[in-house]
Structure formats: C-alpha cells, structure tokens
C-alpha positions as CSV (number, residue, x, y, z in Angstrom):
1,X,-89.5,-83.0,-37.2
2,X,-88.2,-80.1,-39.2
3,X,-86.0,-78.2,-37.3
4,X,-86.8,-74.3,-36.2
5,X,-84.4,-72.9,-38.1
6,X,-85.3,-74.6,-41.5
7,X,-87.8,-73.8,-44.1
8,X,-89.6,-76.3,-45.6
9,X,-90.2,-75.5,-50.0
10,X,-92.7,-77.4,-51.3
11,X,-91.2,-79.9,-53.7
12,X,-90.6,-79.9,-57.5
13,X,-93.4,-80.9,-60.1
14,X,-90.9,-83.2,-61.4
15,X,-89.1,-84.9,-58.1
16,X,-90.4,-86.4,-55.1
17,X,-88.0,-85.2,-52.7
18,X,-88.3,-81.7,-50.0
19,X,-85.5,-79.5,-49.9
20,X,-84.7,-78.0,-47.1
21,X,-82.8,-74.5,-46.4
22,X,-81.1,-73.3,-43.5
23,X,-82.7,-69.7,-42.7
24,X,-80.5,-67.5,-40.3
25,X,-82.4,-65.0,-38.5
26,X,-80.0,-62.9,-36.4
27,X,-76.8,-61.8,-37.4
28,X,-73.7,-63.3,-35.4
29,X,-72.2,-60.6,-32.6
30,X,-68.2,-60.9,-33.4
31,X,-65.5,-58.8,-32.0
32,X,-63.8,-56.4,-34.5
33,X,-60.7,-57.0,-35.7
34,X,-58.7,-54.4,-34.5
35,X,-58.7,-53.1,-31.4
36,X,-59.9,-49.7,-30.3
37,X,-57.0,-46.8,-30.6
38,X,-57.4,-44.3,-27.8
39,X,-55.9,-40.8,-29.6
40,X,-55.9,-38.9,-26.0
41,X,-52.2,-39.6,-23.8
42,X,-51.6,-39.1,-20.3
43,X,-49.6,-35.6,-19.5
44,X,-47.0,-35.9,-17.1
45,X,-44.4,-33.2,-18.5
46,X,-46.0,-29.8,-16.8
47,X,-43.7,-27.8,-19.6
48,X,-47.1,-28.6,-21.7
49,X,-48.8,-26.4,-20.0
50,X,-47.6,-23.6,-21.8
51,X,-50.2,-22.9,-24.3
52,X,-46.9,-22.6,-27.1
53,X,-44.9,-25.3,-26.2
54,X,-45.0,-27.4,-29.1
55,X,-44.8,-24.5,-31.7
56,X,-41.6,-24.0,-29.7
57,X,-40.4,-27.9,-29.8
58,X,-41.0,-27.1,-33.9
59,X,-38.8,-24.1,-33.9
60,X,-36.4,-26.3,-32.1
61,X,-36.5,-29.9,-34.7
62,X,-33.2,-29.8,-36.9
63,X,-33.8,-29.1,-40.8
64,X,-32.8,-32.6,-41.7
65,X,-34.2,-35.3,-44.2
66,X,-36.0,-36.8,-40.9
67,X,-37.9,-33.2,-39.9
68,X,-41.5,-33.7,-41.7
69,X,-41.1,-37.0,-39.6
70,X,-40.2,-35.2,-36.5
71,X,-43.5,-33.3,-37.1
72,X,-45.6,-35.8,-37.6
73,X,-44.7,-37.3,-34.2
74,X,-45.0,-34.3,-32.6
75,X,-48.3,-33.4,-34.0
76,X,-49.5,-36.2,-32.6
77,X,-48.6,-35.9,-29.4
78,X,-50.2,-32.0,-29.4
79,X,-53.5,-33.7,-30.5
80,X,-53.2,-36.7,-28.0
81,X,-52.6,-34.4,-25.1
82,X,-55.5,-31.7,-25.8
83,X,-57.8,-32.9,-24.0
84,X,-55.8,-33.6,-20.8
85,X,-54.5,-30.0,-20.6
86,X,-57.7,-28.4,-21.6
87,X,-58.5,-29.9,-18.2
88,X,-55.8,-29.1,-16.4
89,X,-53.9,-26.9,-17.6
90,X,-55.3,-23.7,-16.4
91,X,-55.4,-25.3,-12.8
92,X,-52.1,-26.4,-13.0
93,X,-52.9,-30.0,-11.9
94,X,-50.4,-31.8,-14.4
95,X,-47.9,-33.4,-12.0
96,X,-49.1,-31.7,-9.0
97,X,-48.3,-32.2,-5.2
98,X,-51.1,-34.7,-4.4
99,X,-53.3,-31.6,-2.9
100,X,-54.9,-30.8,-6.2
101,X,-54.3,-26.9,-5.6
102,X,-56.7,-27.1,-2.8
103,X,-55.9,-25.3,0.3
104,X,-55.1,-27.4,3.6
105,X,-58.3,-27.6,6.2
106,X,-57.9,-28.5,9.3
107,X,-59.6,-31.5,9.5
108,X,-59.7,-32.0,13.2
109,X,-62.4,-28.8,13.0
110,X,-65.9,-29.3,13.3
111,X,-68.1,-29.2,10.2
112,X,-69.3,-26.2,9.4
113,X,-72.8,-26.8,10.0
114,X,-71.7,-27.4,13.8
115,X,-69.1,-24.7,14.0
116,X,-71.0,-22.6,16.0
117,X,-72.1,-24.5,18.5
118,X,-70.9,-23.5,22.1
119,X,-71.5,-26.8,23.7
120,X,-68.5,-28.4,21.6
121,X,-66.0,-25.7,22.8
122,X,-65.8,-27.4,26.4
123,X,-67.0,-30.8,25.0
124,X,-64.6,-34.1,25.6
125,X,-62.5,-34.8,22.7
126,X,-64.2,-38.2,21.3
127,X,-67.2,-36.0,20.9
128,X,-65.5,-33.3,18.8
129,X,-64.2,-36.2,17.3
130,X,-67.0,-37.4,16.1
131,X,-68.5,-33.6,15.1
132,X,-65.1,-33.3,13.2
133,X,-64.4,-32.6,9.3
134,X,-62.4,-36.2,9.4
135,X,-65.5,-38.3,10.5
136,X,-67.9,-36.3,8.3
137,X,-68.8,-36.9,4.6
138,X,-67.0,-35.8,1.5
139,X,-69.2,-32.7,1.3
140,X,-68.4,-31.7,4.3
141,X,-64.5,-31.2,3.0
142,X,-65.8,-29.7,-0.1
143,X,-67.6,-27.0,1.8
144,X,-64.4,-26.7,3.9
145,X,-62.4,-26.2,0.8
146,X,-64.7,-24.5,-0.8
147,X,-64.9,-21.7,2.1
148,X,-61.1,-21.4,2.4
149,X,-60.3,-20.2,-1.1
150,X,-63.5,-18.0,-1.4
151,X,-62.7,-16.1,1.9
152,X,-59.0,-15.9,-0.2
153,X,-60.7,-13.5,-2.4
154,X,-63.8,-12.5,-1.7
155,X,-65.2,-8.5,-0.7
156,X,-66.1,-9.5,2.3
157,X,-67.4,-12.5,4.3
158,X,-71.1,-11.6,3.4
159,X,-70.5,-11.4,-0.3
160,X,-71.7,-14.1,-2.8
161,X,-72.5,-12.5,-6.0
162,X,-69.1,-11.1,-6.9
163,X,-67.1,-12.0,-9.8
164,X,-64.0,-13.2,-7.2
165,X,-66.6,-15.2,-5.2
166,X,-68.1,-17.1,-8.6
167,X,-64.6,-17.5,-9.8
168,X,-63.4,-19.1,-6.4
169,X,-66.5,-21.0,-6.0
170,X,-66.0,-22.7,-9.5
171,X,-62.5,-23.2,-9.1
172,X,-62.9,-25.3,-5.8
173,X,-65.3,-27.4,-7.8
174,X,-63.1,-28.1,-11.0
175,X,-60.1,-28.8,-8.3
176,X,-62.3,-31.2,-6.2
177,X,-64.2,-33.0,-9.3
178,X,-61.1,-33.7,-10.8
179,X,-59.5,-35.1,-7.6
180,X,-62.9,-37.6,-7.3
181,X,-62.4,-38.2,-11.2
182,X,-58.7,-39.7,-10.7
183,X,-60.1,-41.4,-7.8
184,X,-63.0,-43.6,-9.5
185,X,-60.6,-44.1,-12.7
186,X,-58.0,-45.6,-10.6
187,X,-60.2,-47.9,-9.3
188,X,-62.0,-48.5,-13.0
189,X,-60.1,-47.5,-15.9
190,X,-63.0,-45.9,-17.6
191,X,-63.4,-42.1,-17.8
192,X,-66.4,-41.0,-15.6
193,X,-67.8,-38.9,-18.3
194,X,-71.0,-38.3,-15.8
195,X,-68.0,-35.8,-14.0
196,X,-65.8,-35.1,-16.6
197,X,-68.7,-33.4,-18.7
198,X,-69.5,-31.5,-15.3
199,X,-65.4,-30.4,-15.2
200,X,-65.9,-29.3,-18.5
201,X,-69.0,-26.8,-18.2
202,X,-67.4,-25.3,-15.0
203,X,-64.6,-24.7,-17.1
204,X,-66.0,-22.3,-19.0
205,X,-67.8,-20.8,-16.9
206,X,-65.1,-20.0,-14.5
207,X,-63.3,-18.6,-18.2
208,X,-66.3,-16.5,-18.8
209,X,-66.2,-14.9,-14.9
210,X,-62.4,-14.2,-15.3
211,X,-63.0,-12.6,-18.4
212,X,-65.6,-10.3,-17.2
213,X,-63.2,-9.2,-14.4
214,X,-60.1,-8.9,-15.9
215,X,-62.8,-6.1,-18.5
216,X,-63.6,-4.9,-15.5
217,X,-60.3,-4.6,-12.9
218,X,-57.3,-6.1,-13.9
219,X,-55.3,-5.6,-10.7
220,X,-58.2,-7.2,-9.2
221,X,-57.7,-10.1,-11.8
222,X,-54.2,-10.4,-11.5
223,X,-54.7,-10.8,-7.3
224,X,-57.4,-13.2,-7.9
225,X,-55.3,-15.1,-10.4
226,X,-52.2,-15.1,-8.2
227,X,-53.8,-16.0,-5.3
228,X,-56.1,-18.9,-6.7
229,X,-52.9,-20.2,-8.6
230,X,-54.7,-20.1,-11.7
231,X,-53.2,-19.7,-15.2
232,X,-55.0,-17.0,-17.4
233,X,-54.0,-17.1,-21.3
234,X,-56.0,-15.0,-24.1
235,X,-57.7,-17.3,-26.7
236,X,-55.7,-16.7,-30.1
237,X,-57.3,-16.6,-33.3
238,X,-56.0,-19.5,-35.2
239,X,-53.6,-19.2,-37.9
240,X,-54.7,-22.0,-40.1
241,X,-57.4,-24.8,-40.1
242,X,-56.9,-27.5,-37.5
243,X,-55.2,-30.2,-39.8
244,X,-51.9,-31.8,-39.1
245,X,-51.1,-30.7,-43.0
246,X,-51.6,-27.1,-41.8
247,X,-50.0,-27.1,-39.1
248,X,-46.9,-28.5,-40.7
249,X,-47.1,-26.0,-43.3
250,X,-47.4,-23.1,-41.1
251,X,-44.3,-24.9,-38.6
252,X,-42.2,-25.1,-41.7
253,X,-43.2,-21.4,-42.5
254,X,-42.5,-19.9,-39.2
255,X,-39.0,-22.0,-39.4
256,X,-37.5,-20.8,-42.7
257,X,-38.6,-17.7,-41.9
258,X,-36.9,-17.5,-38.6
259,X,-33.8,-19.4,-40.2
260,X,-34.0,-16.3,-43.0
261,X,-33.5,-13.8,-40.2
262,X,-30.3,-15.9,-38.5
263,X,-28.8,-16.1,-41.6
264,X,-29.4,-12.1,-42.2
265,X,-28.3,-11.4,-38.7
266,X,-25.0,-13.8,-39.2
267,X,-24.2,-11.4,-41.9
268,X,-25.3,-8.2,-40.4
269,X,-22.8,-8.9,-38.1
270,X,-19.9,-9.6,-40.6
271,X,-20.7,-6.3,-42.3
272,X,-20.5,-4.7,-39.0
273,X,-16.8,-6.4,-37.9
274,X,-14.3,-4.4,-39.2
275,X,-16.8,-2.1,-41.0
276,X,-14.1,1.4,-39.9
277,X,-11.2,-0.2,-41.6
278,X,-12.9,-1.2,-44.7
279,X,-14.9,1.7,-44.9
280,X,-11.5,3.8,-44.7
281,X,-10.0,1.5,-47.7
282,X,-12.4,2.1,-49.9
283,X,-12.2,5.9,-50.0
284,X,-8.6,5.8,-50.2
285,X,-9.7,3.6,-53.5
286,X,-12.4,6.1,-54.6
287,X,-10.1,9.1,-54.4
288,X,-7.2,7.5,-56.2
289,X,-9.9,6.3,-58.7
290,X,-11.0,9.9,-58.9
291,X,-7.6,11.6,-59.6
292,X,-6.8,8.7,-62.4
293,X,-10.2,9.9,-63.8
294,X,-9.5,13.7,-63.8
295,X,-5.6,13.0,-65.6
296,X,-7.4,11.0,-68.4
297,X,-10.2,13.7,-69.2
298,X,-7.6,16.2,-69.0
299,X,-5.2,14.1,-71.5
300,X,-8.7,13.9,-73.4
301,X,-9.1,17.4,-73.9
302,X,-5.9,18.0,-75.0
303,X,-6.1,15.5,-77.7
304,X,-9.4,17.6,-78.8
305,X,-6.9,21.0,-78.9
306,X,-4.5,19.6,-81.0
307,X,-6.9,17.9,-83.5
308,X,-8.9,21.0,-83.8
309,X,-12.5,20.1,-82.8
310,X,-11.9,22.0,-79.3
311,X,-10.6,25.6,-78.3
312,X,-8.2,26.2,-76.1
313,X,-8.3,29.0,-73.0
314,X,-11.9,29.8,-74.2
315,X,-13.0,33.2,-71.8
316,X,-16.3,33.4,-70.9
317,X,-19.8,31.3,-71.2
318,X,-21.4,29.7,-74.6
319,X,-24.9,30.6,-74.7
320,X,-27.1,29.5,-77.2
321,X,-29.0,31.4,-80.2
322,X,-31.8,32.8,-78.5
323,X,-32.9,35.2,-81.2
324,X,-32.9,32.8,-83.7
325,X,-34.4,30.0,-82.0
326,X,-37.2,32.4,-80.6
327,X,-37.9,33.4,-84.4
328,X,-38.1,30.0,-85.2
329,X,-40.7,29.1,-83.0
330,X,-42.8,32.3,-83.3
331,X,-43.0,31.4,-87.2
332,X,-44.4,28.0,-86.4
333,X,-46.5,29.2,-83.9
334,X,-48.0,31.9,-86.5
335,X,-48.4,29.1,-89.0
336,X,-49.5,25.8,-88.0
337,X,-51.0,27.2,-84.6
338,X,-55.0,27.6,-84.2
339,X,-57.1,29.4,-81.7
340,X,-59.5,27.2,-80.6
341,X,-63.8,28.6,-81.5
C-alpha cells in the first residue's frame, strides 16, 4: 500500500520499476531562533518623570572617548521607558505609596446605592456589615473613589458637565485601571492590552479637558491640578526627527554649546579680576607712549627746518589757490561740458 504522503509517477518507457516521491504538504511549525526582545523597561526611578530628565543626564555625560557610548545607552533607556511614563507619569504612579493617588474611603460605609437608607442608621452591625463598601464589589469602591475626588473639585454637588467634574471623573478611572492592570499582570505576566488600550484613550481625553480649562481659567487649573495631584507639562514641538542619530546630534549640539558658554564665562571672569589695576597700567603705558611720540615728531620737524623743505615760526593759515583752481574748472566746464536737449 502506498503510503499517504507519497506519489506514485508512472514508470519509465525504458524501466520496469515505480519511483516513488515523498510529497510534504504542510510546512513544519519551529520556534525562531532568537528570542523575542521586549524594547519597553520597567520605571522605578520617579526622577523620570520629568519630561527633561534625560536631555539633562546628556548635559551631565563627561566629553570623553566613551560619550557617544554613553549616549547610546542612554538613548535606549529614554526609548525603553516611553511607554511606562506616558502612562504614568502625569499621575505620578511611578513608585508610588501603594494607594495609586486614590483618596482613602471608608470602607466600613455603606455603598452608595444604600447610603440613604434610614433603616441601616439603627441597624445591628453584621447587617451594615454586610451593606458595607468592604463586602461589596469592585465597582462599588470605584464609585466610592470616584465620588471622593469629583466632590474635590467640582461646582457643586449637582454638577456633572463641568470641565473639573470630566477631569476628576477620568482621572479616578486612569488611577483605578491602572491599579486592576498591575493586578492581573502580576498574576500573568502579559500586558492586559484590553485595559491598557482603555488607559490610553482616557489619557487623552483627560489632556484635552485640562487643556480647555487651563484656556479657559488658569487659577482654576492650577487648583484642579494641585488638588488631583496631577502633573501638567506643555507638548513641545520637537527639535529633530525621532531617531537616536538625531537625538545624539542635537545632545552633542546643545553640549558644546553650553561648554562654549563655560569657557567664555571662565574668561569673562579673568578679564573682570583685577580689571582696575590693569586698566590703570595701561594708561600710564599709553601716555608715556604718547609723550615719546610727541618728542620724536617734534625732533622730526626740526630735521625738516634745518634741511630746508619746512619753515620755521610760520604765522597764520595756508590756504589754497582758490582763484586759480576756480578758473581752472570754469574752463573745463565751458569746454568739454554739454547741456543736455
């Protein structure tokens, strides 16, 4: 029996024999031979939240034979922790206190949808218990947080269209999405992009509403922004394309320039030390200078006297021959002048 992954030719005019030829009809599922390198790092330094920290840590890397080096490293470590900060960063959360910048509920409360309830004021204490924030659901803390930091801000307590309400709204989501995120990926190490996609779009949203208020009332902006803990920074232009080339070039340009003005300061300030006294030297130099130059013209001029070419004790001013020089040109003017027709 031919098997079912064989092909059976028919056989040669001149043989008496089948050939048969293996036929492979899927292609073998291998593992590649390198594994998969993951570009984005874990922040735990909060000094990276500053938007210009590493153009700072360039203006800090010694001009040696090992500083291109220096910048490479460094350049990967800005791109490895962009995405982390773009997450966090404006929320603060890199190597927070646990809370997540999330205000502390009570938790012993009842849920809000039972908050009102007269019956549980004078009710035993298993069955507040049991109405409680700590025996409820996750929502049911998220709607507790949620309230807390919009009554932080808002107009007042029947205001829900405001920009401070959308901003605090938003920020209570981003806090508490990223605090579930950290949760599931410490229990499976991969990114729930389902939430962090979600994080993301709130994100700029949440930029968009601060924007509009800080057109609209910056004082209120600054109380909303102090009070939410949020940090605000205005979207630069960028200087150069997004390459590590370019941004080594413009590093290396922004640090010889800013060596340039050391340097000129350094001197600035050895021109300046003992600027009186040398200052003072060099016009006792120019005046003795001076004097030296008046004897020589003087022993000059005499020289002229006694050879002849010069009068002594002339009285009076040389002036020139007017009349003759005024002829002169009147002639010319009479002869090779023309009116024009």
């Amino acid at each position: 029996m031919i098997p079912s992954y064989a092909i059976r030719i028919s056989p040669l005019s001149c043989s008496s024999f089948t050939i048969l030829r293996a036929f492979h009809a899927s292609t073998s599922l291998q593992r590649g031979r390198t594994s998969f390198f993951n570009k984005h790092k874990k922040v735990t330094d909060p000094k990276k939240q500053d938007p210009e920290y590493f153009e700072k840590q360039a203006a800090k890397l010694p001009l040696d034979n090992h500083y291109l080096d220096a910048l490479i490293l460094l350049w990967n470590d800005k791109i490895g922790s962009e995405r982390e900060l773009m997450m966090k960063a404006t929320d603060k959360l890199i190597q927070h206190d646990g809370n997540y910048g999330l205000p502390d509920v009570d938790r012993t409360q009842p849920r809000l949808e039972f908050e009102d309830i007269d019956a549980l004021r004078d009710a035993p204490e298993s069955v507040k218990k049991i109405f409680s924030i700590d025996f409820g659901e996750r929502k049911d803390l998220t709607a507790a947080w949620k309230r807390e930091l919009v009554e932080s801000v808002n107009k007042h307590k029947f205001d829900e269209n405001s920009l401070q309400y959308k901003i605090a709204w938003s920020t209570s989501l981003i806090r508490n999405w990223t605090m579930l995120a950290e949760e599931i990926q410490s229990k499976n190490p991969k990114k729930p992009v389902w939430l962090t996609h979600r994080i993301f779009l709130m994100l700029g949203y949440r930029r968009r509403m601060l924007r509009y208020l800080r057109e609209q009332d910056t004082d209120e902006f600054q109380r909303v922004l102090d009070v939410l803990n949020i940090a605000y920074h205005v979207p630069k232009q960028p200087e150069h394309v997004k390459t590590r080339k370019a941004w080594s070039e413009n590093a290396l340009k922004k640090r010889v320039e800013a060596e340039k003005e050391r340097q000129l300061e350094d001197l600035h300030e050895k021109l300046k030390a003992g600027r009186d006294e040398k200052v003072a030297k060099m016009d006792i130099r120019v005046a003795v200078l001076n004097k030296e130059l008046k004897e020589i013209e003087q022993r000059l001029e005499n020289i002229a006297i006694i050879e002849g070419t010069k009068v002594a004790n002339v009285v009076g001013k040389y002036q020139p021959k007017l009349v003759e020089e005024l002829s002169e040109n009147l002639i010319h003017s009479l002869l090779f002048y023309h009116k024009k027709s």
